[in-house]
C-alpha positions as CSV (number, residue, x, y, z in Angstrom):
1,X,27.5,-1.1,82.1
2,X,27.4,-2.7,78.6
3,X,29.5,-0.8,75.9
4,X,27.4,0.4,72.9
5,X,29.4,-2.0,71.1
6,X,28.6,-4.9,73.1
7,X,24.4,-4.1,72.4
8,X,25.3,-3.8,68.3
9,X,27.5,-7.5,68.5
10,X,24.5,-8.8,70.6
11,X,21.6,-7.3,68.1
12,X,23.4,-8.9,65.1
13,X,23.9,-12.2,66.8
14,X,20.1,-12.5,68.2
15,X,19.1,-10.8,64.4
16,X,21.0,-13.7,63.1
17,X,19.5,-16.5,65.3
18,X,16.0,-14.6,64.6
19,X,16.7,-15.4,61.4
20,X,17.9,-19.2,61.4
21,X,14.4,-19.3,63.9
22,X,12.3,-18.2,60.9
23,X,14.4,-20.0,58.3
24,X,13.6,-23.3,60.1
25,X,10.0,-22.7,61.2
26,X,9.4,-22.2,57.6
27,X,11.3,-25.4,56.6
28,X,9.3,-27.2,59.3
29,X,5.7,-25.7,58.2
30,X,6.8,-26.3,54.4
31,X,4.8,-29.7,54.5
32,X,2.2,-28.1,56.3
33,X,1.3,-26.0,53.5
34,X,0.5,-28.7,51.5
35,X,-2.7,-29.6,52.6
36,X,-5.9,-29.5,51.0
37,X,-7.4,-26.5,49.3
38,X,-11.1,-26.9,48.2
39,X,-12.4,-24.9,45.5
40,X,-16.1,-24.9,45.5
41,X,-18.4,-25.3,43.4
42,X,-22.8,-26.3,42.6
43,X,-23.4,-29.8,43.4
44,X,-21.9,-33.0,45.4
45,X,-19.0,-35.0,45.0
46,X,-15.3,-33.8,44.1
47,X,-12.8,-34.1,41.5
48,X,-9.3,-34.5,42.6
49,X,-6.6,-32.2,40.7
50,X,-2.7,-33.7,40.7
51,X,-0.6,-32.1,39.0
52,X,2.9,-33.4,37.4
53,X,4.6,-30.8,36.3
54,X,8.6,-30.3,35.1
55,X,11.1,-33.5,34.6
56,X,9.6,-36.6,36.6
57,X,12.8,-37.2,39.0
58,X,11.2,-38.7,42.1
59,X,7.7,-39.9,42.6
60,X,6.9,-39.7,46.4
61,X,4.6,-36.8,46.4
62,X,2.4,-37.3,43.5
63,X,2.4,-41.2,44.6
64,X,1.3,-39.8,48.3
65,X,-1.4,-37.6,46.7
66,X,-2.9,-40.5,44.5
67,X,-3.3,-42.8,46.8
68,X,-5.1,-40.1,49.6
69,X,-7.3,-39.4,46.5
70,X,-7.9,-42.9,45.9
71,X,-8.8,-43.7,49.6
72,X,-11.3,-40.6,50.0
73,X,-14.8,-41.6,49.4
74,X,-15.5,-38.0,48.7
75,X,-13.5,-37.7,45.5
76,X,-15.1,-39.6,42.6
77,X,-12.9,-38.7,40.2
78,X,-9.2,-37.3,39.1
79,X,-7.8,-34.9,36.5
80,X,-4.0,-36.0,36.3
81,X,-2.7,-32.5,34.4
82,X,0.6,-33.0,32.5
83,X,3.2,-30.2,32.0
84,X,6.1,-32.8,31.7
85,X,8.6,-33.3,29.2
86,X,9.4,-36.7,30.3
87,X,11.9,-37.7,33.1
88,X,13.3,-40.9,34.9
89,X,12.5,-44.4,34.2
90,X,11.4,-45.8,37.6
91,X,9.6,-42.8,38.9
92,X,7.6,-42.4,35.9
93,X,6.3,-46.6,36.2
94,X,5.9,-45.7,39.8
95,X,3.1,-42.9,38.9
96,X,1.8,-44.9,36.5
97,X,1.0,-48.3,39.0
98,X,-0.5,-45.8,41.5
99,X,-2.9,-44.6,38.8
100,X,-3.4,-47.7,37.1
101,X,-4.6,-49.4,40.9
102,X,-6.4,-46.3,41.3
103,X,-8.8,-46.7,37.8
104,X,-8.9,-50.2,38.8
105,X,-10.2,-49.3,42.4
106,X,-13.4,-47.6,40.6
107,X,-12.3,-44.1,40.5
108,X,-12.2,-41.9,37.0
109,X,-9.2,-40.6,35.8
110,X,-8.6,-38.1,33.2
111,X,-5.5,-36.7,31.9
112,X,-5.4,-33.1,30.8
113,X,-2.2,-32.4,28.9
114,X,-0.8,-29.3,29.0
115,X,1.8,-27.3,26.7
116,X,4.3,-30.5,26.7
117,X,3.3,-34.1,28.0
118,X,6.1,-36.1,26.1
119,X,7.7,-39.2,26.5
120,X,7.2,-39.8,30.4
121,X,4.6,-37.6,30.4
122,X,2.9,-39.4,27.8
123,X,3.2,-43.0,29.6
124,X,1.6,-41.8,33.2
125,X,-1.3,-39.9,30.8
126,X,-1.8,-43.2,29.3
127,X,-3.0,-44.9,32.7
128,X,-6.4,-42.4,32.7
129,X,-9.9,-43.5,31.4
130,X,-9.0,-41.0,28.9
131,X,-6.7,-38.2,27.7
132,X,-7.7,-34.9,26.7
133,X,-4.7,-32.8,24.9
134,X,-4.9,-28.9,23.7
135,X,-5.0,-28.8,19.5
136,X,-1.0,-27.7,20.3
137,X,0.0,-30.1,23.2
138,X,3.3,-31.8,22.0
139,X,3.1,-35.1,23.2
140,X,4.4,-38.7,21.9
141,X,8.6,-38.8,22.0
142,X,7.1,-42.8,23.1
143,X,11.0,-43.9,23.5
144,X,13.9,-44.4,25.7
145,X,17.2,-42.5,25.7
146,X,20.5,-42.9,27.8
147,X,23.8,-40.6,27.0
148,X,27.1,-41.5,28.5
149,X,29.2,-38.4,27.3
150,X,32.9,-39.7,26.9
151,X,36.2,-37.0,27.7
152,X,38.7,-39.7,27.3
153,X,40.4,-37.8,24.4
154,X,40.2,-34.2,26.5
155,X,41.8,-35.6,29.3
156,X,44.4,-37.3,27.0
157,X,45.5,-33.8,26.0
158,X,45.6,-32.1,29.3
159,X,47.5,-35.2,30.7
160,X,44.9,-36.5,33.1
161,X,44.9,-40.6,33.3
162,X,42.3,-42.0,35.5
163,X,43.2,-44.7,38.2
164,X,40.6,-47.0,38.4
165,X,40.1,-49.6,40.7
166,X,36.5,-51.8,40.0
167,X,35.3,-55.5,40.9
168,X,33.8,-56.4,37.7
169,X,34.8,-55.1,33.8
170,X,31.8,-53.5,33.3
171,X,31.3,-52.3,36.4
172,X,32.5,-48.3,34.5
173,X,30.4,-48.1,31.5
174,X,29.6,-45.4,31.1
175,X,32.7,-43.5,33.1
176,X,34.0,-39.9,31.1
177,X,37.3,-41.9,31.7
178,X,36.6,-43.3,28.6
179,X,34.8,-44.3,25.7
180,X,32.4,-47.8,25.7
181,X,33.6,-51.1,23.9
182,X,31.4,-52.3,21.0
183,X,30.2,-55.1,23.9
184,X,29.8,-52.7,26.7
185,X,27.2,-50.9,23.6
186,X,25.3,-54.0,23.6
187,X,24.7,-54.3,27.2
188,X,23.4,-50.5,27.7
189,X,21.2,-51.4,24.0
190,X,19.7,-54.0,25.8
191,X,19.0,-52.2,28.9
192,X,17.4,-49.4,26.5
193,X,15.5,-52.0,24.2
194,X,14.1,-53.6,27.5
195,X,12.7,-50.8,28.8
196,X,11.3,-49.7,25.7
197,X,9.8,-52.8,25.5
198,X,7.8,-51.8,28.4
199,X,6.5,-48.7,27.6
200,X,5.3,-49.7,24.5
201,X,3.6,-52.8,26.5
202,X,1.9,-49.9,29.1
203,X,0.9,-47.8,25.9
204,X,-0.7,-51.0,24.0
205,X,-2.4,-52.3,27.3
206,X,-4.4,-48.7,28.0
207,X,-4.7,-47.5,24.8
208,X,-6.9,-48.9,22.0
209,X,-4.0,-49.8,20.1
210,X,-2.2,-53.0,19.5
211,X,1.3,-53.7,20.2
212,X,2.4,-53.4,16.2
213,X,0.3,-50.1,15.7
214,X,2.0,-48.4,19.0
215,X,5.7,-49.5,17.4
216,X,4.5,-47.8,14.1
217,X,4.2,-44.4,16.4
218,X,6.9,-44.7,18.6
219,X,10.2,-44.1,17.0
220,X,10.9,-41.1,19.4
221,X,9.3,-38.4,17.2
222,X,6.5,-35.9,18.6
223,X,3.3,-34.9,17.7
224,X,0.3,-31.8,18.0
225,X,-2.7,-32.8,19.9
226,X,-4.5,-32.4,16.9
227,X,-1.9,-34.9,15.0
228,X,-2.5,-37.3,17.8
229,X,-6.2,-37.4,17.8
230,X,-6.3,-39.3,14.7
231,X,-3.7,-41.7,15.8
232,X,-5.5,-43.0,18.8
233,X,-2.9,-41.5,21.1
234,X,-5.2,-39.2,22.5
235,X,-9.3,-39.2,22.9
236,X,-10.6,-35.4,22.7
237,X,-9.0,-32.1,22.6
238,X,-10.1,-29.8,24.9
239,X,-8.4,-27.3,28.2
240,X,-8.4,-28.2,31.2
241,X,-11.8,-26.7,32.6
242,X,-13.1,-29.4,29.9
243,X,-11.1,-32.0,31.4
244,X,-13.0,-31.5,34.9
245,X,-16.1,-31.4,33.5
246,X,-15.5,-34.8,31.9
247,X,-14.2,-36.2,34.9
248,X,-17.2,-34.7,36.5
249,X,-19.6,-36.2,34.0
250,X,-18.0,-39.2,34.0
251,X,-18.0,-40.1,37.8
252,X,-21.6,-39.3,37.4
253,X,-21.6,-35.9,39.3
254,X,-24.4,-33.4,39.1
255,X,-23.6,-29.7,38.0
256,X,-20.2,-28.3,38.6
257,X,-18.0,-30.3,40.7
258,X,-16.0,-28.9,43.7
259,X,-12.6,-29.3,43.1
260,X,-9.8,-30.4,45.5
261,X,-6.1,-30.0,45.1
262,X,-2.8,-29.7,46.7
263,X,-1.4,-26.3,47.6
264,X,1.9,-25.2,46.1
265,X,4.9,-26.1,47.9
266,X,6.8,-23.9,49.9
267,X,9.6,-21.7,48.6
268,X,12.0,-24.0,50.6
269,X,10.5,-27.1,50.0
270,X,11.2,-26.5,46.6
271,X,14.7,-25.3,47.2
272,X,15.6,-28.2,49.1
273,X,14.7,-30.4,45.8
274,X,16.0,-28.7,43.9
275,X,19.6,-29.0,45.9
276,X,19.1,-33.0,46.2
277,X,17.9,-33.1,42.4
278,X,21.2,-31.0,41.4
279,X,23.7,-33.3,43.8
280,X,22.6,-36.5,43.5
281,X,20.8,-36.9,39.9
282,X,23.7,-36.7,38.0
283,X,26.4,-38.0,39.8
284,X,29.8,-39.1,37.9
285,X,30.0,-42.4,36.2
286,X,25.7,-43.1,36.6
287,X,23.9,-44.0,33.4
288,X,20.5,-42.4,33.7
289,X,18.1,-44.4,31.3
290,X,15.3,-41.7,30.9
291,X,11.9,-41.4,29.0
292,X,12.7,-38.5,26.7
């Protein structure tokens, strides 16, 4: 006969698989949660909500979601809402080439800017048929920033040298080992001039600007919605319930349109992002180049 000890050792262990069973069915089902949730409305067609929201580190969802928008016959038009302060370089052109095939394919997009759509932000908005900002939407920061923190005089004092072993000279700039030469400085300047460059080309190519008027805006600073109006860096102030009803008007859709979006992630889904975002986007010795 089992001891009474025995069935409390066995409860905890089959409570504790019980629990790794749950833990994993919910990281399993975490994608599943994403699908489509349709909000209806009065008359045909759909507008397509994605939303960017937070630093733009990685580009796989939103590209996923643009592209099934773009391929869905149903959906005639989508309201890209901004809550983004800006983010990584490559992600952000990556969002940007998905929406800017996606206008190109026939469908309307509209940008609805949120509390912040800076920097980053600002170049994916840039990609809609037109951008709609709240009177207090900070927006602009059109620039490029990189920061290689240097601890080569702290770890002088504490008697730390670093041993390093590399295949080219330049191969560390950027290390905390130690602090950049005035040629390693030109290299990461041109890097950061280069991919100004292009952001100021994607801003001048979608906005009714030219290239010397968008360099006269874009030393880095911010503005209000209601400074930016003026300046041609937005087209109409307005919330985002009036940013659907221009996509809806503008697609050509009768009455209110149905709306579709993406449900929230999961808890975990979230979490496990948030790990990989935490371990890998700022690893020792990386210069990040990021729209800021």
């Amino acid at each position: 006969m089992a001891r009474k000890s025995d069935w409390i050792i066995g409860g905890l262990l089959g409570g504790g698989v019980l629990v790794i069973v749950v833990v994993m069915a919910l990281l399993i089902a975490g994608p599943m949660l994403s699908s489509e949730n349709s909000f209806s409305g009065v008359g045909g067609g759909r507008v397509a909500l994605v939303e960017v929201r937070g630093p733009i580190t990685r580009a796989e969802d939103t590209v996923k979601q643009i592209i099934r928008y773009r391929e869905d016959d149903s959906v005639r038009a989508i309201v890209l809402r901004v809550e983004s302060p800006g983010g990584a370089v490559a992600p952000t052109q990556e969002i940007f080439d998905e929406l800017r095939k996606t206008r190109e394919a026939g469908k309307v997009i509209v940008t609805s800017m949120g509390s912040i759509a800076a920097s980053g932000g600002y170049y994916i908005a840039c990609a809609a048929d037109s951008i709609m900002a709240n009177p207090g939407t900070i927006t602009g920061s059109i620039g490029v920033i990189t920061v290689a923190p240097s601890a080569e005089d702290l770890f002088a004092k504490i008697g730390i040298d670093w041993q390093v072993v590399k295949s080219g000279r330049h191969k560390d700039i950027g290390s905390m080992s130690r602090s950049m030469t005035d040629e390693e400085f030109g290299i990461v300047q041109s890097v950061v001039d280069d991919v100004y460059d292009q952001f100021v080309e994607a801003v001048a190519g979608y906005r009714p600007l030219s290239r010397e008027e968008v360099v006269a805006l874009a030393d880095g600073r911010i503005y209000t919605g209601n400074q930016a109006l003026p300046l041609g860096l937005v087209d109409r102030l307005g919330t985002y319930q009036d940013a659907i009803a221009l996509a809806g008007k503008m697609a050509g859709l009768s009455g209110k349109p149905d709306v579709v979006r993406q449900r929230p992630k999961s808890f975990f889904e979230m979490l496990m992002e948030n790990m990989e975002t935490m371990t890998g986007l700022y690893a020792p010795g990386i210069v990040e180049y990021r729209y800021r």
